[in-house]
N, C-alpha and C positions, 0 to 999 in steps of 0.2 A: 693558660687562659685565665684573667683574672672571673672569681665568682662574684653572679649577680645574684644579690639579692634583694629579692623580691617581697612586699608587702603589697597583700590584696585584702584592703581595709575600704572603712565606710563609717558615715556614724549610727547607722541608721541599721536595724535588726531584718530580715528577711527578705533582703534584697537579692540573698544568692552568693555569701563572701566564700561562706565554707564550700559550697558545691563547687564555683569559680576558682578555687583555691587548689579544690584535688583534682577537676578536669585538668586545670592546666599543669601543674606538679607532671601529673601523668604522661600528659601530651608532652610533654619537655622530655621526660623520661625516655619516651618512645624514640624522639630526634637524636637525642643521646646514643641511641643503638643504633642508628640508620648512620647518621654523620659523624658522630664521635666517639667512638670504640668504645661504645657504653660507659661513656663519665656518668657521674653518681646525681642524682637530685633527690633532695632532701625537702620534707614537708614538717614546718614547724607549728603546731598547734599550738595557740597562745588564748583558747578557747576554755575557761572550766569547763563547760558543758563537755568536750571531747568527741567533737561529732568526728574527726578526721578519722580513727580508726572504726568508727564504722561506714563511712564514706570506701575504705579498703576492706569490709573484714575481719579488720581485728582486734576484736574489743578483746573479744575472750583473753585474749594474749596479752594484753595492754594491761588488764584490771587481774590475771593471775600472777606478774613480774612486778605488779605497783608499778609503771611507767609513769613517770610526768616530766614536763618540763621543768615543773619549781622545783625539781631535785636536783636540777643543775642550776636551776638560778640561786639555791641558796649557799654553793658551790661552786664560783666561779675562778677555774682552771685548774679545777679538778678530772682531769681529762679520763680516769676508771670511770665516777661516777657518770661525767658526757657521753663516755660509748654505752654503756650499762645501760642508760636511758634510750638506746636509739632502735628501732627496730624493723627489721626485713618487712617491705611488705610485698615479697616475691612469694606468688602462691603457682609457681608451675606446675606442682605435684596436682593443684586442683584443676589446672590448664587456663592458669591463671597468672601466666610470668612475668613477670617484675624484675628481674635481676639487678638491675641500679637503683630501685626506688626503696628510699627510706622514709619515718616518721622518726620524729620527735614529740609525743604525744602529749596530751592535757588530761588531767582529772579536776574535781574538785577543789584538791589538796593546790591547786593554782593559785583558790581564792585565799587562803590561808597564808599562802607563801608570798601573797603581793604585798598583805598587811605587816608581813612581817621586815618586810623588805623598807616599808618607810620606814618603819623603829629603828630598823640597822642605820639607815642611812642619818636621822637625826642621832642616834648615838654616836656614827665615826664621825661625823662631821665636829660632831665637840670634839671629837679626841684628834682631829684633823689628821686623820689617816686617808690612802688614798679610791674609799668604797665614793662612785656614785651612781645614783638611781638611775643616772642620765645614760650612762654605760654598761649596764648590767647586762644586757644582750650581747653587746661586743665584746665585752671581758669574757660571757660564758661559753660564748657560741665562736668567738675568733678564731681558736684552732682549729674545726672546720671549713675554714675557704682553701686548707690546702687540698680538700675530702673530695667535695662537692661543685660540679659547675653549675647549677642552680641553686639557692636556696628560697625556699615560699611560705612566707608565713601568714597563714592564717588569723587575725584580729578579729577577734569580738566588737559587737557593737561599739562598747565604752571603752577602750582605753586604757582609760584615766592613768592608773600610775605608770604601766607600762609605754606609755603615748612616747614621752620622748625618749627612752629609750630604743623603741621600735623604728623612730626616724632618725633615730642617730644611726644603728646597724646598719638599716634597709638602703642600697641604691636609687629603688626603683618603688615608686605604689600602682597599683593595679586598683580601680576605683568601679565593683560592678555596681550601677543603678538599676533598680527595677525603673519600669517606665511609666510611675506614676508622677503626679505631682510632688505628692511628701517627701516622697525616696530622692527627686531633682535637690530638694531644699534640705537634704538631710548629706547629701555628696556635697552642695555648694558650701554647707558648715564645716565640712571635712575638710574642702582645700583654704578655706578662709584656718583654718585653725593650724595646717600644715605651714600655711604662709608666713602666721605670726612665728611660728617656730624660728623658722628662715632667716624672718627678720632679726630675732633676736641674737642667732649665731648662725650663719648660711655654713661656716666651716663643720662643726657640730652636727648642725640636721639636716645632712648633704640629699636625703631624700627626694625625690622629684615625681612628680604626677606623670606616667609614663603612656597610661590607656587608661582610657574609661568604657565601658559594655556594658550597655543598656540589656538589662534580662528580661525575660519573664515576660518577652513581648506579646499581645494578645492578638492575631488576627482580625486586621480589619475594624480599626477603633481607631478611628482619628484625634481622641486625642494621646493615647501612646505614640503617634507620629510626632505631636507637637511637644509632646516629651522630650525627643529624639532630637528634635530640629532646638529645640532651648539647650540641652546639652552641647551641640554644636558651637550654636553661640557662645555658650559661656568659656569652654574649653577648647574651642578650634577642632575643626572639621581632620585636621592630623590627629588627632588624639582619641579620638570616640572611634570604638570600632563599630563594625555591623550588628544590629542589634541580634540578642538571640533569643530565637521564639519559644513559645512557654510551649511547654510540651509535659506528657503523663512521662516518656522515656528518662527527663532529668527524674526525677522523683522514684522510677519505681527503680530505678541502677542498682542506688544499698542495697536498695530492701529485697536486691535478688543475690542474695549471699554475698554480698559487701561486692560487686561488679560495677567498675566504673564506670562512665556515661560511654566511651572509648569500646569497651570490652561487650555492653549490653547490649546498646543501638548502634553501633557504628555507620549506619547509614543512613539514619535520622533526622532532621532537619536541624536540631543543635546542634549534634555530633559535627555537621558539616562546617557549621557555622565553628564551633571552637575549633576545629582544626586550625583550621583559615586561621584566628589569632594566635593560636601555638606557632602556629608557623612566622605570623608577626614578630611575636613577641622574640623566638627563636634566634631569628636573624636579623633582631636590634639589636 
């Protein structure tokens, strides 16, 4: 079965990418065991910040191996240093099992490694070798589609260098909107910006806007509904999933020893609600 992957990107900061990003990772994970003899999925932090490994748990582990991802992106098909970077985040021992779910984690050392990434790339391109920026995901991360039936990457607000590389890899983007005003006009700069990609090579930046999930909804505020109902419009009523309600359960999940939304509330009113799109997204 060919791998999808996955970009659940925005432009817009605390709308819910990283939370959206490991719920669902997770929830795919679980499907994984039920319907496919535990195929692998894989969560790729493309975050400096590195919230992913405590969304699971694992910092300690992350920040005592030096884990990141710019260690393979300044590395590409160096396949030691790509598994070197990759890490378990099956915690059964704590009754906490994972068996197919991995990370590919962020630090800091991200931001350092993007800037260096454009100097490489103005340097080969004088010397007309075959480095480009544009594919530096693909190059580094391609020997994984034979590993993994998901892959999910997590995007930072900004982008910027990484932008078209993350639409060149990704099949699929996952687009969470909080369901304010700003966050609507901060998603509709995201697929205006995905579009011009498109335009400019549709082969290139095969990405596609696959769902969008209005988060963060607040009970009983009519204009979060009109939020909801403008996202429609703009992206078609097939695309926007149910929105999911703001709750303390996303929030307090990490911070009860890195437990997923899945693992903490599982009967909670998100919980339900991400199911439901895992299950979407699942069996697109």
């Amino acid at each position: 079965m060919k791998t999808r992957v996955i970009a659940v990107a925005d432009n817009k900061g605390g709308v819910g990418k990283t939370t959206t990003a490991g719920i669902l990772a997770d929830g795919l994970a679980k499907m994984c065991r039920k319907y496919r003899n535990g195929a692998n999925v894989l969560v790729v932090d493309l975050d400096p910040q590195g919230n992913q490994a405590d969304m699971f748990g694992v910092r300690a582990d992350v920040l005592a191996d030096r884990l990141c991802v710019g260690n393979v992106l300044m590395e590409p098909g160096n396949l030691r240093i790509l598994q070197d970077n990759i890490i378990s985040l099956d915690r059964g021992e704590e009754g906490l099992p994972r068996p197919n779910l991995y990370l590919l984690p962020a630090s800091r050392n991200l931001e350092d490694v993007t800037q260096d990434l454009v100097v490489m790339t103005t340097m080969r391109t004088a010397q007309r070798s075959g480095f480009s920026l544009d594919t530096v995901l693909a190059d580094a991360l391609g020997p994984l589609l034979d590993q993994f039936d998901f892959i999910v990457i997590d995007c930072p607000p900004k982008l910027d260098t990484l932008k078209r590389a993350v639409y060149n890899f990704a099949d699929e983007v996952i687009v969470p909107v909080k369901t304010d005003h700003v966050s609507l006009v901060g998603a509709r700069q995201h697929t205006d910006d995905l579009y011009n990609l498109q335009q400019e090579d549709s082969r290139k930046f095969k990405a596609r806007v696959s769902l969008v999930i209005p988060t963060m909804q607040p009970s009983r505020q009519v204009l979060a509904t009109q939020v909801v109902e403008q996202m429609e419009s703009f992206y078609g009523r097939d695309l926007v999933s149910q929105p999911v309600p703001e709750s303390v359960y996303v929030k307090e999940a990490p911070a009860a020893a890195g437990r997923t939304l899945f693992e903490y509330a599982p009967s909670s009113a998100p919980s339900q609600v991400y199911a439901a799109i895992v299950e979407k997204i699942f069996n697109g």
